[in-house]
C-alpha positions, 0 to 999 in steps of 0.5 A, spaced: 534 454 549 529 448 547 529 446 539 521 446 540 523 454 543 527 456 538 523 454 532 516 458 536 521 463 537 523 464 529 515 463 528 513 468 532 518 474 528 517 471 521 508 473 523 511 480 525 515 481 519 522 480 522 524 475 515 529 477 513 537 478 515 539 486 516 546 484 519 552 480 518 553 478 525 548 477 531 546 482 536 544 479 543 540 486 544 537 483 552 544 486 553 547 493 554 550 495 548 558 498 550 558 505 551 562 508 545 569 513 547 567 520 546 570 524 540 574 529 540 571 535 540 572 538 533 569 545 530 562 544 527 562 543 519 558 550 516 552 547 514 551 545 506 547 550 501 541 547 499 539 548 492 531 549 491 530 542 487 533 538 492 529 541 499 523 536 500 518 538 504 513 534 508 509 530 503 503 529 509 498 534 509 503 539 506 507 541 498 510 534 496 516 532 495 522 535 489 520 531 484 526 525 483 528 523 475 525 517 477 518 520 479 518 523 472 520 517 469 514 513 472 509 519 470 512 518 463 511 511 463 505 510 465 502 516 461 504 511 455 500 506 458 493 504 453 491 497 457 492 494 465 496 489 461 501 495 459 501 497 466 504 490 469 509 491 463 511 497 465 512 496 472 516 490 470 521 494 466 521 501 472 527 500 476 527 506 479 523 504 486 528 502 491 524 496 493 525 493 487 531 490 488 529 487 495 522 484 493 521 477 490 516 478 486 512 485 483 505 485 486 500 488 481 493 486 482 489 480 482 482 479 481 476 481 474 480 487 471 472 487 469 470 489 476 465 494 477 468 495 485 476 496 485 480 495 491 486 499 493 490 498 499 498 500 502 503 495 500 504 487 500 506 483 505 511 476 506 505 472 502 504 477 498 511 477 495 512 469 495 506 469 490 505 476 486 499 478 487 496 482 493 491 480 500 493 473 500 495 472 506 491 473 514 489 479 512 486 478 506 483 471 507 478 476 512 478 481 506 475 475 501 470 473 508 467 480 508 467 482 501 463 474 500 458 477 507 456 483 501 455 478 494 462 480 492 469 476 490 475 476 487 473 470 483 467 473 481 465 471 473 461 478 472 462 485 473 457 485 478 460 480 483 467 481 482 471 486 485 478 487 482 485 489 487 491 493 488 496 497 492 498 504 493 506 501 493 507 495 488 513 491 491 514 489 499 518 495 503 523 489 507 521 487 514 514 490 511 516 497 514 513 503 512 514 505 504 517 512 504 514 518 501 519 517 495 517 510 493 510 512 494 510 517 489 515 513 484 509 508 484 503 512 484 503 514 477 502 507 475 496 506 480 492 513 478 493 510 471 491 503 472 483 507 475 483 511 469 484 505 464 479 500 468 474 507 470 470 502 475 464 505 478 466 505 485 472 506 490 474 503 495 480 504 499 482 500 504 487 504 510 490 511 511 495 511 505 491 509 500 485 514 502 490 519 503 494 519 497 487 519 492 483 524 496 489 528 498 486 529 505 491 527 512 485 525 517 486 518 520 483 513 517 478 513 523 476 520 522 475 518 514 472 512 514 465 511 512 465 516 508 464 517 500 469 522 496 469 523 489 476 522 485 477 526 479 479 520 473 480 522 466 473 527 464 469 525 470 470 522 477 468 516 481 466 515 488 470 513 494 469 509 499 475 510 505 475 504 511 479 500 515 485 496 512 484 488 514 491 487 517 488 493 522 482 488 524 486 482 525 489 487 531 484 491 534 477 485 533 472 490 536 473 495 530 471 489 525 463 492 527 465 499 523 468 495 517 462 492 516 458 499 517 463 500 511 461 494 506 454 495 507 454 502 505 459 499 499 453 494 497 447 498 498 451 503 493 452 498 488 445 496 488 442 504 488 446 505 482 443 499 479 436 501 479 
């Protein structure tokens, strides 16, 4: 292989997430692994007694997970919370979440923490976690784009032209895999807190996770999209809007005409509840 190949080759696996190194050796996988000696048969050992406490169940559209002393801490953590500034604080000092210790950075949020819209999406990503805040890469450039199309921005000096940011997970999940349902729910905590505290007029969760997660539905996000939900926050409850997550969109183009659906219902909910 050419030096000009091999560098489009590493290029190619660090766009698709493969950026990190998970063996000590190579492994050529063109190749057919060896196939392993067959053990000895042995007798089967008696299957463990579970205690109620340690059997999880499934958290999708099911009883949630045993809760862990690392998702009772970060309960309890957050409820001490009184501002966004002690929120990022506090996620500073929790190491309970496993990706902690993989991440580079801890991605909070981004934007006017005086914003009448607050965005939520799943996890950062590579860029994300270079610079520490989140949608700063190929996703969330589209992102910026289409929040301008409706008069909005991350930049925006008022509350009414300004959006604020932030993920349902905090720190990158290596390789960008999936968060587990654990991790999901040591961070949430911290997330339900921050909307209770900045109490923004309007919700917008980009993607399944996020949508899921806030209005406890299991519907595909191309079933929830486009619609408005209501999220209990403190004494009262905020609109929600479900649509398609960025990242999405750079896959499949042609769903772009749905997101821009979304936004413009986004932007006329704004205006009617100006007036």
């Amino acid at each position: 292989m050419k030096a000009a190949e091999a560098a489009a080759m590493i290029e190619w696996l660090v766009e698709m997430g493969a950026d990190e190194i998970i063996g000590d050796r190579p492994v050529n996988r063109l190749v057919a692994p060896k196939p392993k000696p067959e053990p000895e048969a042995r007798k089967p050992a008696p299957a463990p007694i579970l205690r109620p406490q340690t059997v999880i169940g499934e958290f999708r559209g099911g009883p949630l997970p045993a809760q862990s002393s690392g998702t009772s801490d970060a309960a309890q953590m957050a409820a001490e919370c009184g501002t966004l500034a002690e929120i990022e604080q506090a996620l500073m000092r929790f190491d309970a979440c496993p990706l902690k210790k993989t991440a580079t950075n801890l991605c909070f949020a981004d934007g006017n923490p005086q914003a009448q819209v607050m965005l939520i999406g799943e996890a950062p990503g590579r860029d994300e976690d270079i610079q520490g805040k989140p949608f700063v890469g190929r996703s969330g450039q589209l992102l910026d784009r289409m929040l301008q199309a409706i008069g909005l921005s991350r930049r925006g000096e008022t509350p009414e032209t300004s959006v604020y940011i932030s993920n349902v997970i905090f720190w990158r999940p290596p390789g960008n895999r999936t968060p587990t349902d654990q991790e999901t729910l040591m961070c949430l905590p911290f997330l339900k807190r921050a909307i209770e505290i900045k109490q923004p007029r309007l919700l917008v969760c980009l993607g399944a996770t996020p949508t899921q997660r806030l209005i406890g539905k299991s519907e595909g996000i191309l079933k929830l999209r486009g619609r408005w939900f209501d999220f209990a926050a403190g004494h009262g409850s905020i609109p929600l809007l479900a649509t398609l997550h960025p990242a999405y969109l750079l896959r499949q183009p042609a769903q772009k005409r749905l997101a821009w659906r979304d936004f413009l219902s986004l932007k006329q909910k704004l205006n009617s509840d100006a007036h």
